[in-house]
C-alpha positions as CSV (number, residue, x, y, z in Angstrom):
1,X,141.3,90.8,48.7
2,X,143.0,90.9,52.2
3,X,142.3,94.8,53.2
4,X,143.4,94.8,56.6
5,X,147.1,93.2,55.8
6,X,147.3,96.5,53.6
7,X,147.7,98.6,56.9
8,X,148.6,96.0,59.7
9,X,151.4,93.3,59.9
10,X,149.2,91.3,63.1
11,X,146.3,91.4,64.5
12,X,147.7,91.9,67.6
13,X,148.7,95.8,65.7
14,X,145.2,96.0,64.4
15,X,144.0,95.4,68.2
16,X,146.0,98.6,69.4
17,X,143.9,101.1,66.9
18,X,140.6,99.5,67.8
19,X,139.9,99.1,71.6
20,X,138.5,95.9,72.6
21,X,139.0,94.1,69.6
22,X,138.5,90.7,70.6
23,X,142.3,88.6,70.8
24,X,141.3,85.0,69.0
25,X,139.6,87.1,66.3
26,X,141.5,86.7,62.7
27,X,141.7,89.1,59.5
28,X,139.6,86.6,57.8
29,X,137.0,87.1,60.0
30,X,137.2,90.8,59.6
31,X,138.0,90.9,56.0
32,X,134.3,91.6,55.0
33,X,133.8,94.3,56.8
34,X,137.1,95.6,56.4
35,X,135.7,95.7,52.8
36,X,133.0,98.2,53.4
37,X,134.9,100.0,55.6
38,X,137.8,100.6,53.1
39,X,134.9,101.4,50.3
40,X,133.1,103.9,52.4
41,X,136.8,105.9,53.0
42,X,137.9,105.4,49.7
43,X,134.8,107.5,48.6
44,X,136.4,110.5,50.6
45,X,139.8,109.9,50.0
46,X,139.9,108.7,46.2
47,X,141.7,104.9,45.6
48,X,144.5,106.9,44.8
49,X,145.2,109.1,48.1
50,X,144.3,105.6,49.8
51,X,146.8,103.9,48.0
52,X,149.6,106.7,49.2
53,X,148.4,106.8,52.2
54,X,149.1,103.1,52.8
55,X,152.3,103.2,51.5
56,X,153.1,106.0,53.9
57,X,155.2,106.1,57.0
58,X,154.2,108.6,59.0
59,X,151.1,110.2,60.7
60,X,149.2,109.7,57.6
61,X,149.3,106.0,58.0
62,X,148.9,106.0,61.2
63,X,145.6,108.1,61.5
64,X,144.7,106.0,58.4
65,X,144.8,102.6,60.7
66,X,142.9,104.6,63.1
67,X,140.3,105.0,61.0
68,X,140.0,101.8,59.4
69,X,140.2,99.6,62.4
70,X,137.5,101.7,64.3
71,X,135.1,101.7,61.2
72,X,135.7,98.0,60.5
73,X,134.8,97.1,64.5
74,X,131.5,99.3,64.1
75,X,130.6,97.4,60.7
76,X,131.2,93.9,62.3
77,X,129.7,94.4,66.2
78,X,126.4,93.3,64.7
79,X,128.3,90.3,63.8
80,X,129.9,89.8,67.3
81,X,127.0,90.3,69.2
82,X,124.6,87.4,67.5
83,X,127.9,85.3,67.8
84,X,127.7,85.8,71.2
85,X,123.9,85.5,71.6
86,X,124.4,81.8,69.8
87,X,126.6,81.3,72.6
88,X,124.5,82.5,75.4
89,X,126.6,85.4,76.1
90,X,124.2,88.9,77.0
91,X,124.9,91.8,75.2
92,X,122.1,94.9,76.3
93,X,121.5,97.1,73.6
94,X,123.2,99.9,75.5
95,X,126.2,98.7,75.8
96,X,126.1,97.6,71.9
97,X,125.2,101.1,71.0
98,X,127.7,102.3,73.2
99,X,130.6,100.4,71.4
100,X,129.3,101.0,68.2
101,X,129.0,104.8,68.6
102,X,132.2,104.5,70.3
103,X,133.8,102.6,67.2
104,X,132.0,105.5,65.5
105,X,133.2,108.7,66.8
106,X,136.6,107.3,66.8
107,X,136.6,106.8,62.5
108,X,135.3,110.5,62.6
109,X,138.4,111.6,64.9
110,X,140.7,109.6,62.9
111,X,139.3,110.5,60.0
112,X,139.2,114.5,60.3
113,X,142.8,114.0,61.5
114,X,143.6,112.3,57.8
115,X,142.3,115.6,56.3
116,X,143.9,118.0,58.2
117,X,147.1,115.5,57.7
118,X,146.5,115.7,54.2
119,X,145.5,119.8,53.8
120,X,149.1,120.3,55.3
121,X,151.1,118.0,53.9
122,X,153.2,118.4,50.8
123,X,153.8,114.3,50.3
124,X,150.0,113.2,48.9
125,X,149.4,115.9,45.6
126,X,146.7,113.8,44.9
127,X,144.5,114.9,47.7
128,X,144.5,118.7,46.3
129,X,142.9,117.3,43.2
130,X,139.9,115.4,45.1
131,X,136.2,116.4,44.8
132,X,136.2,116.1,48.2
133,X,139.2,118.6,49.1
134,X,137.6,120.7,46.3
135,X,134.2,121.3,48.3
136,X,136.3,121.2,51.6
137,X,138.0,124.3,50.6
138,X,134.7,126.3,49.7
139,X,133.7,125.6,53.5
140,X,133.7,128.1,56.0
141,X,134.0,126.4,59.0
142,X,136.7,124.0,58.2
143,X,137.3,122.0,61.5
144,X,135.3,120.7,64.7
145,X,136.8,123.3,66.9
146,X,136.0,126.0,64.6
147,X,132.6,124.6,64.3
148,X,132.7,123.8,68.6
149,X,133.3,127.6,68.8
150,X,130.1,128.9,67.2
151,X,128.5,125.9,68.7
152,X,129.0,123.8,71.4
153,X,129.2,120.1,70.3
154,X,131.9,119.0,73.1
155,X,134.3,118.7,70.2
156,X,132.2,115.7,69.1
157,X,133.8,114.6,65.8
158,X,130.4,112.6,65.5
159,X,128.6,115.7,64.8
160,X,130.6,118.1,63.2
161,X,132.0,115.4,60.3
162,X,130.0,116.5,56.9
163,X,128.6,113.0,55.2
164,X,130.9,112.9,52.4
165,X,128.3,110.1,51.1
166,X,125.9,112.3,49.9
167,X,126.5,115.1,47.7
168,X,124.0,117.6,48.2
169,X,124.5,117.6,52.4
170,X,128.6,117.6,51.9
171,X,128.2,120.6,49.5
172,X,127.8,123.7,52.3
């Protein structure tokens, strides 16, 4: 199972989506991660939206590599960094947790632009029959600068971005 060669030709493309992606690194390397990655967005999007949205053209596809190559650089930095440590490279902490929430708040960025993508467009009729697009609609406050508005995040994706992994939290 090759995930990333689902949304990117090279990895020189993938490299453009996730800043600082290293240049000798190869799908293979990434391919586990990319697994989890793809798992943890398939739970919002449903394997079939996934599957449209990969065989899209447009901004859908493209916010969808956004997403995925952010999230699969935040899964595999733990990875990098003991790589480097073998090679008696320093990473601090702070700069690892600064690439990883970096890596973060991206996915969330690209991600709430996949759902708003998705609420207006006519192309993906699968989406409007998701759980997820179900409770979505029940919300109130149904985007970060909505939600910035009432209260001040900075527009921080990080923090507005409901976890869609557990039920009960997603639900209001």
């Amino acid at each position: 199972m090759r995930i990333l060669e689902e949304l990117f030709t090279t990895i020189s493309e993938f490299r453009k989506y996730a800043p600082y992606a290293e240049s000798n690194v190869t799908f293979d390397q990434l391919n586990s991660s990319a697994i989890s990655a793809k798992k943890q967005m398939v739970i919002i999007l449903t394997k079939d939206v996934y599957t449209d949205l990969t065989a899209d053209e447009g901004e859908l596809k493209e916010a969808l590599r956004l997403a995925m190559a952010n999230l699969t650089m935040a899964k595999q930095l733990i990875f990098d960094v003991v790589s480097k440590r073998k090679d008696d490279v320093d990473i601090y902490k702070h700069e690892q947790e600064s690439m990883r929430r970096s890596y973060i708040e991206n996915y969330y960025n690209a991600m709430d632009t996949v759902i708003q993508l998705l609420d207006n467009s006519q192309t993906v009729p699968s989406w409007k029959e998701t759980r997820y697009k179900k409770m979505l609609d029940v919300l109130k406050i149904k985007s970060t600068e909505e939600f910035d508005m009432l209260y001040t995040i900075d527009m921080s994706y990080l923090f507005f971005f409901p976890d869609y992994t557990d039920p009960e939290r997603s639900a209001g």
